[in-house]
C-alpha positions in Angstrom: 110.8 34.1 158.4 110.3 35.9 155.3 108.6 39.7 155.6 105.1 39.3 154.7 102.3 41.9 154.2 99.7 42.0 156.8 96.4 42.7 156.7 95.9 45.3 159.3 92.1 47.0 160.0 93.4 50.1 161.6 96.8 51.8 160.0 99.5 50.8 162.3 100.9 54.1 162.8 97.6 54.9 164.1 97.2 52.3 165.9 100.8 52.8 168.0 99.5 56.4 168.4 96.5 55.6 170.2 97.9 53.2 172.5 101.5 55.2 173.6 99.1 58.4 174.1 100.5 62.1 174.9 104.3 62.3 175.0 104.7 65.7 175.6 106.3 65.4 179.2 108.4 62.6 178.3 112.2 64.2 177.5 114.3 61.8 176.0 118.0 62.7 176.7 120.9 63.3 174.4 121.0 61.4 171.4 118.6 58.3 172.6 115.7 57.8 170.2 112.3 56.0 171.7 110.9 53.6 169.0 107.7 51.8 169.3 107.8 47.7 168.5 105.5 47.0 165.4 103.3 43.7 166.6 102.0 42.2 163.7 98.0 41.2 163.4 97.5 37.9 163.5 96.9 37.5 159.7 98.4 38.2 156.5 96.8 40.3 153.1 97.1 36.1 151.8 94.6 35.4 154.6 97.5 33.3 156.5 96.6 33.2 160.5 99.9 33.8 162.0 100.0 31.9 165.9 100.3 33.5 168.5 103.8 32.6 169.2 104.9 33.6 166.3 103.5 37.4 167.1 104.7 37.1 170.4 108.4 36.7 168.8 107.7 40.4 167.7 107.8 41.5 171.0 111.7 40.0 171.7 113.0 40.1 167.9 110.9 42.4 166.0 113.2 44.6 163.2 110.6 47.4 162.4 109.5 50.1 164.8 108.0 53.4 164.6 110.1 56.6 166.2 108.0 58.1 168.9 110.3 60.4 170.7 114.3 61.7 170.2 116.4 63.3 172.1 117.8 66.8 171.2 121.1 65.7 170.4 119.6 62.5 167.8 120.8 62.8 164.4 123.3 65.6 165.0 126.6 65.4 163.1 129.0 64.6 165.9 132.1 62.2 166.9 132.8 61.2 163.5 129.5 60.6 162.8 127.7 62.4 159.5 123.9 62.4 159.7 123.7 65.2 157.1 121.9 62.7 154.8 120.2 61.3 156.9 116.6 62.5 157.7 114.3 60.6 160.1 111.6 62.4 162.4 108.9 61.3 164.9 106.6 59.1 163.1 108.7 57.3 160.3 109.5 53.7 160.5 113.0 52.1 160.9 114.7 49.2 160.7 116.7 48.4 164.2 118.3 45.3 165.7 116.3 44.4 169.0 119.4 43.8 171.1 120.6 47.6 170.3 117.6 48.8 172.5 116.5 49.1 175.8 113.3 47.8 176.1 110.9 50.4 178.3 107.1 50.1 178.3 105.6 53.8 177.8 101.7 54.3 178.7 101.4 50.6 178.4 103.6 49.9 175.0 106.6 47.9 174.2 109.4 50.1 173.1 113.1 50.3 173.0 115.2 53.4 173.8 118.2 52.9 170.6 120.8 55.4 170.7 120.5 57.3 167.1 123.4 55.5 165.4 121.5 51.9 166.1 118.6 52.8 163.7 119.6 50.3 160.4 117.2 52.1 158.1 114.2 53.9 157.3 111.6 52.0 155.8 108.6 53.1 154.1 106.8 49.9 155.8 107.0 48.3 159.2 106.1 45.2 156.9 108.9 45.5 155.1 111.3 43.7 157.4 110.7 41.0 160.1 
């Protein structure tokens, strides 16, 4: 299925926020990043009603996720890897492949605990890729 835009009421970012809560006592270790699974509403800017088992899908295949937590070793140049270019914080969106992650409910929301070198991209959009 092709990306579409979505018609969202609250900004998803915000949306993520308010239901993962305060992360302040949750440590991630070494160089694991915590992304939160984008669930897409269930319709599109087009006014297209998406099923429900289509949305659920996003919860075992979804590609775009929001970073909600990194370790203190995450995007560090080490073991033949450069990050110097490379510039992703808490809060922007990435592209991952599901099966890279771990997936861990925190304060009640799907997520998936990637190691830093599993993020694909960062994307301005979590609509940008399904």
């Amino acid at each position: 299925m092709p990306a579409a835009l979505m018609k969202h009421d609250t900004d998803p970012r915000t949306e993520i926020w308010n239901k993962i809560g305060d992360l302040t006592k949750f440590q991630v270790m070494h160089n694991n990043v915590v992304v939160a699974v984008y669930e897409r509403p269930e319709k599109t800017r087009s006014g297209v009603f998406l099923p429900d088992q289509a949305r659920d899908e996003d919860r075992f295949q979804g590609k775009a996720a929001l970073v909600v937590a990194k370790g203190p070793t995450a995007f560090k140049s080490s073991d033949g890897w450069d990050f110097d270019s490379v510039k992703i914080a808490v809060g922007d969106w990435v592209a991952i492949r599901a099966s890279d992650g771990w997936n861990v409910t925190v304060n009640g929301k799907l997520c998936r605990m990637i190691p830093d070198t599993a993020i694909r991209a960062k994307i301005a959009s979590p609509d940008t890729v399904w």
